[in-house]
MOPAC internal coordinates of N, CA, C and O (Angstrom, degrees):
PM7 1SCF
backbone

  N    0.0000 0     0.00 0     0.00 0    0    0    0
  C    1.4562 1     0.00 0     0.00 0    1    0    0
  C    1.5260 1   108.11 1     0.00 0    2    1    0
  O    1.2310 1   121.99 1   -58.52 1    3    2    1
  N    1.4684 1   113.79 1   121.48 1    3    2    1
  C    1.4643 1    97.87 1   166.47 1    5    3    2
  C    1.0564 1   131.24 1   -94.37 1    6    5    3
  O    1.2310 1   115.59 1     4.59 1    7    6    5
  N    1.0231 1   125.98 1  -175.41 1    7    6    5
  C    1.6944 1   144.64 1   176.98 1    9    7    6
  C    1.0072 1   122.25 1   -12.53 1   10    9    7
  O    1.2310 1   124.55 1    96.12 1   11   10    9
  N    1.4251 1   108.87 1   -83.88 1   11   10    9
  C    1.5411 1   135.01 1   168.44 1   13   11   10
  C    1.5938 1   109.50 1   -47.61 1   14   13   11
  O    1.2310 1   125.52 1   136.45 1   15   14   13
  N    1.6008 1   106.99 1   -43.55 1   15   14   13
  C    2.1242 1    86.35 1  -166.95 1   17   15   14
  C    1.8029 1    88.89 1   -73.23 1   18   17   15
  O    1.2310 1   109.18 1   173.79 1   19   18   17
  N    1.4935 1   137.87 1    -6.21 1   19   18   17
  C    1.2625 1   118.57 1  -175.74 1   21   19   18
  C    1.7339 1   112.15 1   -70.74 1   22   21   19
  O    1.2310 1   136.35 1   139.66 1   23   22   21
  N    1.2987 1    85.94 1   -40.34 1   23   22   21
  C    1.5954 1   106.79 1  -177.12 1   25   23   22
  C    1.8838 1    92.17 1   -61.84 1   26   25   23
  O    1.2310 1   120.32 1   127.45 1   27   26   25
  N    0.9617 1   116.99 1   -52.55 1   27   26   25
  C    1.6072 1   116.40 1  -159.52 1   29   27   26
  C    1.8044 1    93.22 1   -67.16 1   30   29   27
  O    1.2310 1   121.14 1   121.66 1   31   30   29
  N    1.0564 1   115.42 1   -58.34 1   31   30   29
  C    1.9536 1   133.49 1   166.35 1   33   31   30
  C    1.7087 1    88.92 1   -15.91 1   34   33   31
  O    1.2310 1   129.41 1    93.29 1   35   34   33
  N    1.5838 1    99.47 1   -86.71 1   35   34   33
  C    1.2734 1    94.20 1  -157.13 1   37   35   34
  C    1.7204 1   131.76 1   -90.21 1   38   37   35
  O    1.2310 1   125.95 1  -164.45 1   39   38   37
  N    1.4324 1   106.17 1    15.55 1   39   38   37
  C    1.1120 1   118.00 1   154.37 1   41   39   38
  C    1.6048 1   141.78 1   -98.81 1   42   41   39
  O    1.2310 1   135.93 1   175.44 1   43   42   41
  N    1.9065 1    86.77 1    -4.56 1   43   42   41
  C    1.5443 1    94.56 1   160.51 1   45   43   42
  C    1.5605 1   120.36 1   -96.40 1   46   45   43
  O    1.2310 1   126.45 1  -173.53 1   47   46   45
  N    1.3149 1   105.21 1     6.47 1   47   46   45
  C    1.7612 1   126.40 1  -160.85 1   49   47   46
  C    2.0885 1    88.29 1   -85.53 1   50   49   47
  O    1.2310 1   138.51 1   111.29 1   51   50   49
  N    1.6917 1    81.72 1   -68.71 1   51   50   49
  C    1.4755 1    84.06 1   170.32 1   53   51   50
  C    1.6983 1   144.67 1   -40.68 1   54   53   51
  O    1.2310 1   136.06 1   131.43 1   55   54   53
  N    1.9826 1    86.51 1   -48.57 1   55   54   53
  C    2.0332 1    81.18 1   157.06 1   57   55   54
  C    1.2544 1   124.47 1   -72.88 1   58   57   55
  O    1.2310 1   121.50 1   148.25 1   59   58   57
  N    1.2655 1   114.73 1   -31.75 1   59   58   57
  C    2.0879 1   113.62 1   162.58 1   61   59   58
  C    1.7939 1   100.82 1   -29.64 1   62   61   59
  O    1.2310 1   128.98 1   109.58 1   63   62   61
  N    1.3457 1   100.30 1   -70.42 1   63   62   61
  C    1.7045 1   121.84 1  -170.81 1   65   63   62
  C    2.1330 1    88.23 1   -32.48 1   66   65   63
  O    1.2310 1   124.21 1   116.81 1   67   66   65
  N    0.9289 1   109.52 1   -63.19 1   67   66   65
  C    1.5849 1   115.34 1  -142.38 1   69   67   66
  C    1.5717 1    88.32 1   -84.51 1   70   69   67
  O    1.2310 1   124.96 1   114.99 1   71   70   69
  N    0.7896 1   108.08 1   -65.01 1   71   70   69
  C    1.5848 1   102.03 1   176.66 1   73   71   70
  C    1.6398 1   121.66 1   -73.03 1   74   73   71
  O    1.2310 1   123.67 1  -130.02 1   75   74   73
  N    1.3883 1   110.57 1    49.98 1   75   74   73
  C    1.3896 1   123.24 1   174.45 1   77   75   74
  C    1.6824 1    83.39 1  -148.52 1   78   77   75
  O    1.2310 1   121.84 1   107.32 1   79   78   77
  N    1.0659 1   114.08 1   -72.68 1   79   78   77
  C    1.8597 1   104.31 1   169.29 1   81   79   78
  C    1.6336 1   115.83 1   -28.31 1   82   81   79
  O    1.2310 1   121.64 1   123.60 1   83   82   81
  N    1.5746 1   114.47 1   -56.40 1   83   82   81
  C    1.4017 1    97.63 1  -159.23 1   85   83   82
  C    1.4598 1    97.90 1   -92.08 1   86   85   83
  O    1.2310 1   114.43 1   167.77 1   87   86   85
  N    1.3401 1   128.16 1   -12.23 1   87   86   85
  C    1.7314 1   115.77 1   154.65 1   89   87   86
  C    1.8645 1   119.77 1   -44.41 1   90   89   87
  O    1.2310 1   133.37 1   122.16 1   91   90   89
  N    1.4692 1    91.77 1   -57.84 1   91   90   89
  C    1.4994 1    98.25 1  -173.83 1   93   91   90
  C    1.6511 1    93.86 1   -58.03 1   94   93   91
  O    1.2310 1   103.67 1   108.69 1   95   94   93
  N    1.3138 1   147.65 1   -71.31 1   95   94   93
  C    1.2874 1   124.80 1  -179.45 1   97   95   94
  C    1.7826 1   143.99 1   -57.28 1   98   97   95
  O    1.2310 1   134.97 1   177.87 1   99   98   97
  N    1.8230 1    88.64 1    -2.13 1   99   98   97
  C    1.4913 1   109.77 1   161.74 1  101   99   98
  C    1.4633 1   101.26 1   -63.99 1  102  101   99
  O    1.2310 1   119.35 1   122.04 1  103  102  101
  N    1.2283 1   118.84 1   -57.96 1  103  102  101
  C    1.2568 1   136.36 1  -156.80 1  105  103  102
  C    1.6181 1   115.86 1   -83.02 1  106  105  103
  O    1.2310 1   112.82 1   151.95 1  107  106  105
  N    0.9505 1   131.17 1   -28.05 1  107  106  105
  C    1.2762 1   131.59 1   168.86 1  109  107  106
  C    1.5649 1   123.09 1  -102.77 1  110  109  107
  O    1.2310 1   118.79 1   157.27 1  111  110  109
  N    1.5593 1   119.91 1   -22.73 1  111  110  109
  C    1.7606 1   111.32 1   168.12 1  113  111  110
  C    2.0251 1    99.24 1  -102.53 1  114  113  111
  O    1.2310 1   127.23 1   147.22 1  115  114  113
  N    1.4372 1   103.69 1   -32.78 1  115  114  113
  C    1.4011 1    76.04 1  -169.95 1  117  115  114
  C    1.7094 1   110.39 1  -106.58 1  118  117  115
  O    1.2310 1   122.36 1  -130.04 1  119  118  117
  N    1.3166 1   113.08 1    49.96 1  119  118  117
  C    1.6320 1   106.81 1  -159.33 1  121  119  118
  C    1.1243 1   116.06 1     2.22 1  122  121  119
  O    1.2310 1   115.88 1  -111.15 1  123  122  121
  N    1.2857 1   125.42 1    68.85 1  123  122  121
  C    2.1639 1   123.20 1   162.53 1  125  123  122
  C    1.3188 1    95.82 1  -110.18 1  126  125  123
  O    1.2310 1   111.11 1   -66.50 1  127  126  125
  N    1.6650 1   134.33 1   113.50 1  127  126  125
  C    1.0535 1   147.32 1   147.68 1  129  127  126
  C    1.2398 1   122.69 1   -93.39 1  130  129  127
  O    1.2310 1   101.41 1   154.17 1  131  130  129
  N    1.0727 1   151.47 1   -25.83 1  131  130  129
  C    1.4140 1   143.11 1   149.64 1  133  131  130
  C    1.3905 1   123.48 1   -52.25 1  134  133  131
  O    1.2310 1   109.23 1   145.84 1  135  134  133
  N    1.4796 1   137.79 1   -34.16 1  135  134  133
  C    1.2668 1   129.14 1  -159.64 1  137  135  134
  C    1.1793 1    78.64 1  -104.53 1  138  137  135
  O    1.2310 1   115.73 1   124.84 1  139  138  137
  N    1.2762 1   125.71 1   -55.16 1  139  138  137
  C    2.0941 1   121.19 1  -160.38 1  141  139  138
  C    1.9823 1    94.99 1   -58.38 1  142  141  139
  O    1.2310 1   122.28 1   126.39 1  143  142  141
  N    1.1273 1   113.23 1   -53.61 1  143  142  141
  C    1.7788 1    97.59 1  -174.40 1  145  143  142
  C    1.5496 1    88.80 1   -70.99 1  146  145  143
  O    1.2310 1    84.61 1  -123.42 1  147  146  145
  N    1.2322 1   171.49 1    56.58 1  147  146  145
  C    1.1073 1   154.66 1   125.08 1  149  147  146
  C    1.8636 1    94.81 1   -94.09 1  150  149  147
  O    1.2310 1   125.29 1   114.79 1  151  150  149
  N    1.1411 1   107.45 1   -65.21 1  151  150  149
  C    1.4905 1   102.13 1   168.68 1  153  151  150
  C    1.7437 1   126.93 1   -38.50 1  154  153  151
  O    1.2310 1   129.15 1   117.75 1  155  154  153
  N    1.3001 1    99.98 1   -62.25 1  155  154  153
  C    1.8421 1   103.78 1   169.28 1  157  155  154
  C    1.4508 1   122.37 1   -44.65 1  158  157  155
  O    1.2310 1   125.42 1   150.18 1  159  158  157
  N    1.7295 1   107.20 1   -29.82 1  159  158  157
  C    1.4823 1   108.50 1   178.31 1  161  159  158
  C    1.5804 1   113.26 1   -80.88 1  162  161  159
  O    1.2310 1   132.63 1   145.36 1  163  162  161
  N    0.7410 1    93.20 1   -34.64 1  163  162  161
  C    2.4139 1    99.27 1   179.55 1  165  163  162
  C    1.3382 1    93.60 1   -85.55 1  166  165  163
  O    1.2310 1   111.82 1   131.29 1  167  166  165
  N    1.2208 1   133.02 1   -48.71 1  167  166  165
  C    1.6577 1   116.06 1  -171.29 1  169  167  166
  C    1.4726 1   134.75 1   -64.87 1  170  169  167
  O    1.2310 1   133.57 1   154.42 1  171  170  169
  N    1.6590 1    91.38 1   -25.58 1  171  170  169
  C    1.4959 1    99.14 1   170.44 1  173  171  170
  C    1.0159 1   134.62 1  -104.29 1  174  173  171
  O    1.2310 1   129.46 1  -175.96 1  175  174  173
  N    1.3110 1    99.38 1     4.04 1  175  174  173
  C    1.9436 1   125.80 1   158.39 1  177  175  174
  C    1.1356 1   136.11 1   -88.01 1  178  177  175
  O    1.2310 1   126.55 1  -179.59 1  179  178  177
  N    1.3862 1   105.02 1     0.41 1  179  178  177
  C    1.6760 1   123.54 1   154.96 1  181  179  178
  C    0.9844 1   116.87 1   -55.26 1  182  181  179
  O    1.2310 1   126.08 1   116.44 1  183  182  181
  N    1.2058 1   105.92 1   -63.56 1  183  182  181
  C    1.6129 1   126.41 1   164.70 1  185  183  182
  C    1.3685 1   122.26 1   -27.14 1  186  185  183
  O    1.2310 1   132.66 1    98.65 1  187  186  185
  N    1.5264 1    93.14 1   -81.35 1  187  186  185
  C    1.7905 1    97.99 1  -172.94 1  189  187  186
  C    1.4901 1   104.96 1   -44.19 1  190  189  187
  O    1.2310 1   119.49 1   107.09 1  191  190  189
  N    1.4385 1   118.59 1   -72.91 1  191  190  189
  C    1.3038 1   135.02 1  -167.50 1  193  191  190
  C    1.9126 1   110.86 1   -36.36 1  194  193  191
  O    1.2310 1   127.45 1   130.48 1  195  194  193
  N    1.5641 1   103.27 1   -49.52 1  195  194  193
  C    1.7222 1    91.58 1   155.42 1  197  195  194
  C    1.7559 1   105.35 1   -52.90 1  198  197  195
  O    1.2310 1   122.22 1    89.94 1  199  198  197
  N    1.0359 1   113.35 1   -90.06 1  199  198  197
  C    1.6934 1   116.28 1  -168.12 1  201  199  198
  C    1.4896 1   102.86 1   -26.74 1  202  201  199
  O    1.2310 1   112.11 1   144.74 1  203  202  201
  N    1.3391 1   132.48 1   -35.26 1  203  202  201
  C    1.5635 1   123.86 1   168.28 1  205  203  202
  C    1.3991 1   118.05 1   -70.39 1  206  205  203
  O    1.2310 1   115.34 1   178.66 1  207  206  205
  N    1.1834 1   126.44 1    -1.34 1  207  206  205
  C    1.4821 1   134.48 1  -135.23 1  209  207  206
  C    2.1144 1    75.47 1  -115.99 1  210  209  207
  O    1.2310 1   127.55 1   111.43 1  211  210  209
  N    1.4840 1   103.07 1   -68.57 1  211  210  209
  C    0.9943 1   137.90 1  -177.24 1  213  211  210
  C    1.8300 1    98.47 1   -13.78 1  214  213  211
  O    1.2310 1   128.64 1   112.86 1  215  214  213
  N    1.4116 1   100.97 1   -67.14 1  215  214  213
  C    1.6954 1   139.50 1  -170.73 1  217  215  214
  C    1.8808 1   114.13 1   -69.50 1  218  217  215
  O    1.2310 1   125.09 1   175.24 1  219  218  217
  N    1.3835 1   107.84 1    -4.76 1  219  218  217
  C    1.4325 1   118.84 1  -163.93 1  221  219  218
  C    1.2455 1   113.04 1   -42.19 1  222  221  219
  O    1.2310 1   127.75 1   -11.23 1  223  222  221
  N    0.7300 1   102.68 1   168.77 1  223  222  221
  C    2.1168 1   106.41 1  -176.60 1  225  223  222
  C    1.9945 1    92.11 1  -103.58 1  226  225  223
  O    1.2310 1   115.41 1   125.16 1  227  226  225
  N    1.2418 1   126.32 1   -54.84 1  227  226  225
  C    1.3155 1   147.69 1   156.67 1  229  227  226
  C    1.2632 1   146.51 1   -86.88 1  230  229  227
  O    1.2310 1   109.89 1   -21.77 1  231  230  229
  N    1.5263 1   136.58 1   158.23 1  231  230  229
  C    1.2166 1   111.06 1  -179.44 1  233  231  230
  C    1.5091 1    91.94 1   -78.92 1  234  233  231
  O    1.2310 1    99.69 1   152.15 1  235  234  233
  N    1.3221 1   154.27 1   -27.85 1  235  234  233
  C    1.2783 1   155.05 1  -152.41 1  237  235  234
  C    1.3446 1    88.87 1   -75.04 1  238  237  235
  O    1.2310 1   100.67 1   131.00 1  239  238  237
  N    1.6470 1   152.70 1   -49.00 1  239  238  237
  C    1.0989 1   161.86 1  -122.94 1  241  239  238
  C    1.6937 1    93.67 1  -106.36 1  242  241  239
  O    1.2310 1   122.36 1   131.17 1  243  242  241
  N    1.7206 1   113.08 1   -48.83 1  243  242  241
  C    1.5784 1   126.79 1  -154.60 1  245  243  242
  C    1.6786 1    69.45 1   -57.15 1  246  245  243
  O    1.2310 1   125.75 1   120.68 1  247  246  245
  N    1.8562 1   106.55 1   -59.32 1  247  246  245
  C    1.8423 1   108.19 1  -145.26 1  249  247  246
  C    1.4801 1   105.38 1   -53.36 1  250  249  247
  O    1.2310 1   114.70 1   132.39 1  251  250  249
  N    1.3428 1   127.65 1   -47.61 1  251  250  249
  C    1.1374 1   142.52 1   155.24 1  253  251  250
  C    1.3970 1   112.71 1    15.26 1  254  253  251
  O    1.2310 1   132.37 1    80.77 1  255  254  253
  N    1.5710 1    93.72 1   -99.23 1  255  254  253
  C    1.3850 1   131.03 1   179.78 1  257  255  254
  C    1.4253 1   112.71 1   -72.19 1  258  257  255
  O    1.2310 1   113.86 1   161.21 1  259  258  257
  N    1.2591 1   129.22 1   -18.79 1  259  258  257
  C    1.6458 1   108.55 1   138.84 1  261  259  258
  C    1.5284 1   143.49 1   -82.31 1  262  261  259
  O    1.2310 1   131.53 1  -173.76 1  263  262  261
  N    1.3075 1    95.34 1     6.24 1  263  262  261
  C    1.4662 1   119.70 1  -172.49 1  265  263  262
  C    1.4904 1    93.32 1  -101.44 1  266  265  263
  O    1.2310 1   104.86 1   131.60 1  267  266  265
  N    1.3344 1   145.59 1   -48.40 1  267  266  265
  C    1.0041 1   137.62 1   126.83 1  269  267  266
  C    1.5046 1   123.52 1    14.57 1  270  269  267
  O    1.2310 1   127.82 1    91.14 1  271  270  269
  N    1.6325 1   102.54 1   -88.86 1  271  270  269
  C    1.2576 1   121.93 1  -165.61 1  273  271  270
  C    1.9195 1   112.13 1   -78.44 1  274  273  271
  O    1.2310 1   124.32 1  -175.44 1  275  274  273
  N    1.1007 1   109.31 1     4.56 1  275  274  273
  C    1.5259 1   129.92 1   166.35 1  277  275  274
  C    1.2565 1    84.68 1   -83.58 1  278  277  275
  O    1.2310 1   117.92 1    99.76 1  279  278  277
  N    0.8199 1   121.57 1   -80.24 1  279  278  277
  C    2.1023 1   133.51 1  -155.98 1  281  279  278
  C    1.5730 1    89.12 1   -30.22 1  282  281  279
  O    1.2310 1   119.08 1   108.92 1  283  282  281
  N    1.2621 1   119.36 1   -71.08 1  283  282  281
  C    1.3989 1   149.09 1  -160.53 1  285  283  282
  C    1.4999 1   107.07 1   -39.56 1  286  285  283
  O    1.2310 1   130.37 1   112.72 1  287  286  285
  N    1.3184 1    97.61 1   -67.28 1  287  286  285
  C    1.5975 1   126.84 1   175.23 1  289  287  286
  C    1.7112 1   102.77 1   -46.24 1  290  289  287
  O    1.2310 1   117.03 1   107.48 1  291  290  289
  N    1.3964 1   123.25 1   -72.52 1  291  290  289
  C    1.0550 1   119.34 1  -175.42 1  293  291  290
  C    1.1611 1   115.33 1   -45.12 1  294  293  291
  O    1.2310 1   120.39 1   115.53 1  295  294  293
  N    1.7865 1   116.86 1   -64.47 1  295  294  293
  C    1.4209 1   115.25 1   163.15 1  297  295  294
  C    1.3646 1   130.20 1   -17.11 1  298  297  295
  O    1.2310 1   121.64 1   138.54 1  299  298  297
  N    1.3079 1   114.47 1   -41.46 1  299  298  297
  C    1.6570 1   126.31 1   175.22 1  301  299  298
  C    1.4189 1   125.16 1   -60.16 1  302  301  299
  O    1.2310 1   122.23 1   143.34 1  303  302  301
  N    1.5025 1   113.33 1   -36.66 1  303  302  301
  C    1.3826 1   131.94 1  -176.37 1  305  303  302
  C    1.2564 1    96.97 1   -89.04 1  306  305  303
  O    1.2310 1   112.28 1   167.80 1  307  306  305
  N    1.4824 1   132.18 1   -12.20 1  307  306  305
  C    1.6577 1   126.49 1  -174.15 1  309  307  306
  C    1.9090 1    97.24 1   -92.51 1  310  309  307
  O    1.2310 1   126.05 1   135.16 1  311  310  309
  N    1.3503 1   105.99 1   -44.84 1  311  310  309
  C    1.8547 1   101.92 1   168.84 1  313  311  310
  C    1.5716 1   106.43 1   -65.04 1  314  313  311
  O    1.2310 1   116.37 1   126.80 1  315  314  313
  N    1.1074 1   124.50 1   -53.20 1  315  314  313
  C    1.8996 1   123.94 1   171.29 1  317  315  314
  C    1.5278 1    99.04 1   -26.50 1  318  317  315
  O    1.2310 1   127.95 1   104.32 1  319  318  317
  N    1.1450 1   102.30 1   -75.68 1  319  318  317
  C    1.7066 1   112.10 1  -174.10 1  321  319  318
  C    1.4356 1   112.97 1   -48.43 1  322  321  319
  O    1.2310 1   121.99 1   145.67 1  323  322  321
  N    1.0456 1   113.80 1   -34.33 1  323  322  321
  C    1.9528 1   107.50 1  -177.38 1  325  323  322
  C    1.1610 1   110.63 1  -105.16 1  326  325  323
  O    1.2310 1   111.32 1  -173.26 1  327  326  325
  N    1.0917 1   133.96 1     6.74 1  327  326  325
  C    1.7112 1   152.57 1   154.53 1  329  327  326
  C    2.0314 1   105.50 1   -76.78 1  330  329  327
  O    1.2310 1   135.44 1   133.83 1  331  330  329
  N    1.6280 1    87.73 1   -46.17 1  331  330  329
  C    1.6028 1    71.42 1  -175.53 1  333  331  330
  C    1.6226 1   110.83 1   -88.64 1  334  333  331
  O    1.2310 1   121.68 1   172.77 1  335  334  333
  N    1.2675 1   114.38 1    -7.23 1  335  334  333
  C    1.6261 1   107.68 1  -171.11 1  337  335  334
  C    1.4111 1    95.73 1   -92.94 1  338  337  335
  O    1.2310 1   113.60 1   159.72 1  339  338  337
  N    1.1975 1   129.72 1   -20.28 1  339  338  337
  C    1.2512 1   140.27 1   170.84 1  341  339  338
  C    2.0357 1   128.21 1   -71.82 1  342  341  339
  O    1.2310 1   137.79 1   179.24 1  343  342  341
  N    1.4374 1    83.12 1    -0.76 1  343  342  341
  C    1.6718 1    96.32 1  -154.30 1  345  343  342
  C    1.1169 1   140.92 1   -11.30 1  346  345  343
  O    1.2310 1   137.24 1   -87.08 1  347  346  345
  N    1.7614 1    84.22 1    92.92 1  347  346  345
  C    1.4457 1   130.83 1   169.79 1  349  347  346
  C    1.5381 1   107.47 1   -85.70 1  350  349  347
  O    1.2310 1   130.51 1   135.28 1  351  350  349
  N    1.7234 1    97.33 1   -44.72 1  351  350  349
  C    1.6673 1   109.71 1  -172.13 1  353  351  350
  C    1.4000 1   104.21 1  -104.67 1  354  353  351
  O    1.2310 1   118.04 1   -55.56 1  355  354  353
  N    1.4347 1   121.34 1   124.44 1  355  354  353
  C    1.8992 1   113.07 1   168.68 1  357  355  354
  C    1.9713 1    94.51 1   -59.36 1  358  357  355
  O    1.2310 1   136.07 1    -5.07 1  359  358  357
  N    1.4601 1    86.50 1   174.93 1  359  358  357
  C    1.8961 1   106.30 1   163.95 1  361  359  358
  C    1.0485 1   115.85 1   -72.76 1  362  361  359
  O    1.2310 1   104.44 1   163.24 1  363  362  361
  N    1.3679 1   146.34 1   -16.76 1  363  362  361
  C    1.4747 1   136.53 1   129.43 1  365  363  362
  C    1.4564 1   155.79 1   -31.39 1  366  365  363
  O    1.2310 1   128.56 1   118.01 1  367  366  365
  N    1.5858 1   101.11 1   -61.99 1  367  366  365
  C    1.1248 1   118.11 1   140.35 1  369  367  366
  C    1.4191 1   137.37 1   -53.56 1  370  369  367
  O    1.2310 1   122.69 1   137.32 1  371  370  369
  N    1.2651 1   112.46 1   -42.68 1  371  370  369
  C    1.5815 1   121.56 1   160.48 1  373  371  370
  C    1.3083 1   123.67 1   -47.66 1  374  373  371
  O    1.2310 1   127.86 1   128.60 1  375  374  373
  N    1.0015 1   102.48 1   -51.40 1  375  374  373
  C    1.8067 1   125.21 1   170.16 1  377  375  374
  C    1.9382 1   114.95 1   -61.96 1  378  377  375
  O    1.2310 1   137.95 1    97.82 1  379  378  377
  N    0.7117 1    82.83 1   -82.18 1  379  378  377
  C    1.4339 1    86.13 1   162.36 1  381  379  378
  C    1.7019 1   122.49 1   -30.45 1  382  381  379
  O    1.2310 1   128.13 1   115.79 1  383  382  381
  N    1.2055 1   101.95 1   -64.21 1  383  382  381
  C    1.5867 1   100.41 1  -179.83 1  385  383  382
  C    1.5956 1   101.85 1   -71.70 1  386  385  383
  O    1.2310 1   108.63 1   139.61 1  387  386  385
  N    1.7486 1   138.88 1   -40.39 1  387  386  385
  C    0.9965 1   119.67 1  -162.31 1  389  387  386
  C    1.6153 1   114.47 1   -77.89 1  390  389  387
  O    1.2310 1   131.89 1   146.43 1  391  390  389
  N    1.1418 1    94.66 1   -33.57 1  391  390  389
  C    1.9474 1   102.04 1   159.58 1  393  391  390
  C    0.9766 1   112.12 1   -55.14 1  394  393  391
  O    1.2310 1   107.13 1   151.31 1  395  394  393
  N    1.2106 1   141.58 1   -28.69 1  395  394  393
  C    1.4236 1   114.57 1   168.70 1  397  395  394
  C    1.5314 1   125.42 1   -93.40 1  398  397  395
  O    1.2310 1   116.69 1  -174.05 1  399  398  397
  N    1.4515 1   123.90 1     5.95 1  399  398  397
  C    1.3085 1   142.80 1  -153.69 1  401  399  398
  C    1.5288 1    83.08 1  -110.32 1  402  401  399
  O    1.2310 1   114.89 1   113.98 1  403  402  401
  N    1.3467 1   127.30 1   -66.02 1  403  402  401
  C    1.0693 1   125.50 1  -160.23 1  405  403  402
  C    1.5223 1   116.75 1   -99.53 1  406  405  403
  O    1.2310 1   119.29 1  -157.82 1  407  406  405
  N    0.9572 1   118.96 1    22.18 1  407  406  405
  C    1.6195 1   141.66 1   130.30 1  409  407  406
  C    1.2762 1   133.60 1   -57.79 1  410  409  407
  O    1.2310 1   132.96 1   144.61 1  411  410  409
  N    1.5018 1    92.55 1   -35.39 1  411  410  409
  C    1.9121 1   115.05 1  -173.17 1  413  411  410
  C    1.6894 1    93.54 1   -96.61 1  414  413  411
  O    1.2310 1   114.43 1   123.67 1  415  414  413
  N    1.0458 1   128.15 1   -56.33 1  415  414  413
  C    1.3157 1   154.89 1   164.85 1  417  415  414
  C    1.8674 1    98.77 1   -19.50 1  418  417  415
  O    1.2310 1   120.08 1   135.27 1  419  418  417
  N    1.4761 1   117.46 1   -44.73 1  419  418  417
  C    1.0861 1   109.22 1  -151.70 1  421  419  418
  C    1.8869 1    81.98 1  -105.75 1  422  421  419
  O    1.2310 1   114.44 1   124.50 1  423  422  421
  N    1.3120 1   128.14 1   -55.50 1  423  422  421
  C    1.0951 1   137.23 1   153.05 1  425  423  422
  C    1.4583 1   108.65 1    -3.16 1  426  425  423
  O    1.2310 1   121.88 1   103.84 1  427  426  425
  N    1.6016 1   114.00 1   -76.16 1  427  426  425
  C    1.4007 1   127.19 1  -164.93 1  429  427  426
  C    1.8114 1    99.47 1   -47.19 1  430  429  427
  O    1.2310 1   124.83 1   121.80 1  431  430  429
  N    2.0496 1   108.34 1   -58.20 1  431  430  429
  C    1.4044 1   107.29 1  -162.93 1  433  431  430
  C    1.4150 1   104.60 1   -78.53 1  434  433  431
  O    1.2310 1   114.16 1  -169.61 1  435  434  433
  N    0.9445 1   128.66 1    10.39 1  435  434  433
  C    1.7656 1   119.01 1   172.16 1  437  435  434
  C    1.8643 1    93.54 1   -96.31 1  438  437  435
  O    1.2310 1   118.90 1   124.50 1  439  438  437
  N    1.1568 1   119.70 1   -55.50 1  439  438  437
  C    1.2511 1   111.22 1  -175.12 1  441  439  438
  C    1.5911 1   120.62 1   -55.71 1  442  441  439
  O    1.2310 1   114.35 1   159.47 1  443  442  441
  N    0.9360 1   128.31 1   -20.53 1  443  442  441
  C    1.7570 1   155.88 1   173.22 1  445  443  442
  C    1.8686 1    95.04 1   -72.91 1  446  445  443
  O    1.2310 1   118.17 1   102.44 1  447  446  445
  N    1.3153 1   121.09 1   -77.56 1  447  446  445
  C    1.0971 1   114.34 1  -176.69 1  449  447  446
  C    1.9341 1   108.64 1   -57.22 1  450  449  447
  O    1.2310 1   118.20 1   145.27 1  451  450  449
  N    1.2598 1   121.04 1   -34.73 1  451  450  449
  C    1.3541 1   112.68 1  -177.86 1  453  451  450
  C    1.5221 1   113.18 1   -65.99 1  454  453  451
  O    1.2310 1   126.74 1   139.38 1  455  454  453
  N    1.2953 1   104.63 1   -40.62 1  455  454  453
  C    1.5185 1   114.55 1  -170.11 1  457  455  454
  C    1.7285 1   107.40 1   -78.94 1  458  457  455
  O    1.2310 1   124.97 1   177.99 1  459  458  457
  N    1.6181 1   108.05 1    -2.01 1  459  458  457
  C    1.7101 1   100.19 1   174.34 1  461  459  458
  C    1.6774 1   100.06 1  -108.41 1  462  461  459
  O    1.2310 1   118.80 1   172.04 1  463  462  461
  N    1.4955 1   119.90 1    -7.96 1  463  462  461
  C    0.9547 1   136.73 1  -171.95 1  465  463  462
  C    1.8304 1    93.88 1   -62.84 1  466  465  463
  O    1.2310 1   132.76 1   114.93 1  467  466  465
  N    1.5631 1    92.95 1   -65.07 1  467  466  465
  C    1.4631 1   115.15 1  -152.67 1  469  467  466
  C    1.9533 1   101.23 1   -65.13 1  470  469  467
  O    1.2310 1   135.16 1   149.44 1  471  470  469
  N    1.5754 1    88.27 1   -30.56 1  471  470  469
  C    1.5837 1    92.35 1   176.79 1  473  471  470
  C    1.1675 1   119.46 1   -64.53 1  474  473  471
  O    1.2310 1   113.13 1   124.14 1  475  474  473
  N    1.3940 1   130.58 1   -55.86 1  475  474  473
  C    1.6089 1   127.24 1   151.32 1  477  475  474
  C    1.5806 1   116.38 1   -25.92 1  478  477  475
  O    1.2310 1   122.04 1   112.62 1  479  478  477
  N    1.0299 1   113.71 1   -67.38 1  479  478  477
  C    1.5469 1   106.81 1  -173.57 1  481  479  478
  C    1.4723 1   114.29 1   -55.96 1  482  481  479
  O    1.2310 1   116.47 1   140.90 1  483  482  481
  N    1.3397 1   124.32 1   -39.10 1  483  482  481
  C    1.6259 1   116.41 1   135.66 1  485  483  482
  C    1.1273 1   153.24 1    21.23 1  486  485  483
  O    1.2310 1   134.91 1   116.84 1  487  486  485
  N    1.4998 1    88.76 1   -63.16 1  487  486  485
  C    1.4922 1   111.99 1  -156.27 1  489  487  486
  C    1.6890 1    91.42 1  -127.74 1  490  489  487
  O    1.2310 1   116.88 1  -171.33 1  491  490  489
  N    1.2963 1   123.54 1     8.67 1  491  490  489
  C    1.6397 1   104.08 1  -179.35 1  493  491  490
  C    1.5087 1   105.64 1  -104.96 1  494  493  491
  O    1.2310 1   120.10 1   180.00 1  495  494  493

């Protein structure tokens, strides 16, 4: 495993962490259960889907399943966004969680382009 997917590992571990915290306080001061479990479901599947990514049978499988977990990720910053225009989320919280989404976000598509990069060279 290198470097970077550790860094990517445990910085998507961490938005799981935060976006399981700020669900549970979606859910218990401001009763919003529909948008916060729509959020909890893409945010913490960033995650896995790296850690599945991790386990690939192929490199076609790794790209796969981080292409996946891009999807996921973005998805996450699209509930962020309608949580905060909706205010569900203050500008803090918003901030906070989308900085770290789209950190991973940018992480995820460089590693996707490297890993189709590396696959070509592969194959020449």
């Amino acid at each position: 495993m290198s470097a970077r997917e550790n860094v990517l590992k445990d910085k998507s571990f961490e938005l799981a962490v935060s976006v399981v915290n700020i669900c549970q306080h979606l859910i218990d001061n401001k009763k919003q259960f529909v948008l916060s479990k729509q959020l909890l479901r893409s945010g913490t599947a960033v995650g896995s889907l790296i850690r599945e990514a991790q386990n690939a049978e192929s490199r076609a499988d790794f790209i796969h399943k981080l292409g996946i977990s891009q999807k996921e990720c973005d998805e996450s910053i699209y509930w962020l966004e309608l949580l905060k225009e909706t205010e569900f989320l203050t500008d803090s919280e918003f901030q906070e969680l989308e900085k770290k989404a789209t950190e991973i976000l940018r992480m995820l598509r460089s590693s996707i382009i490297t890993s189709k990069r590396n696959k070509q060279s592969e194959t020449k």
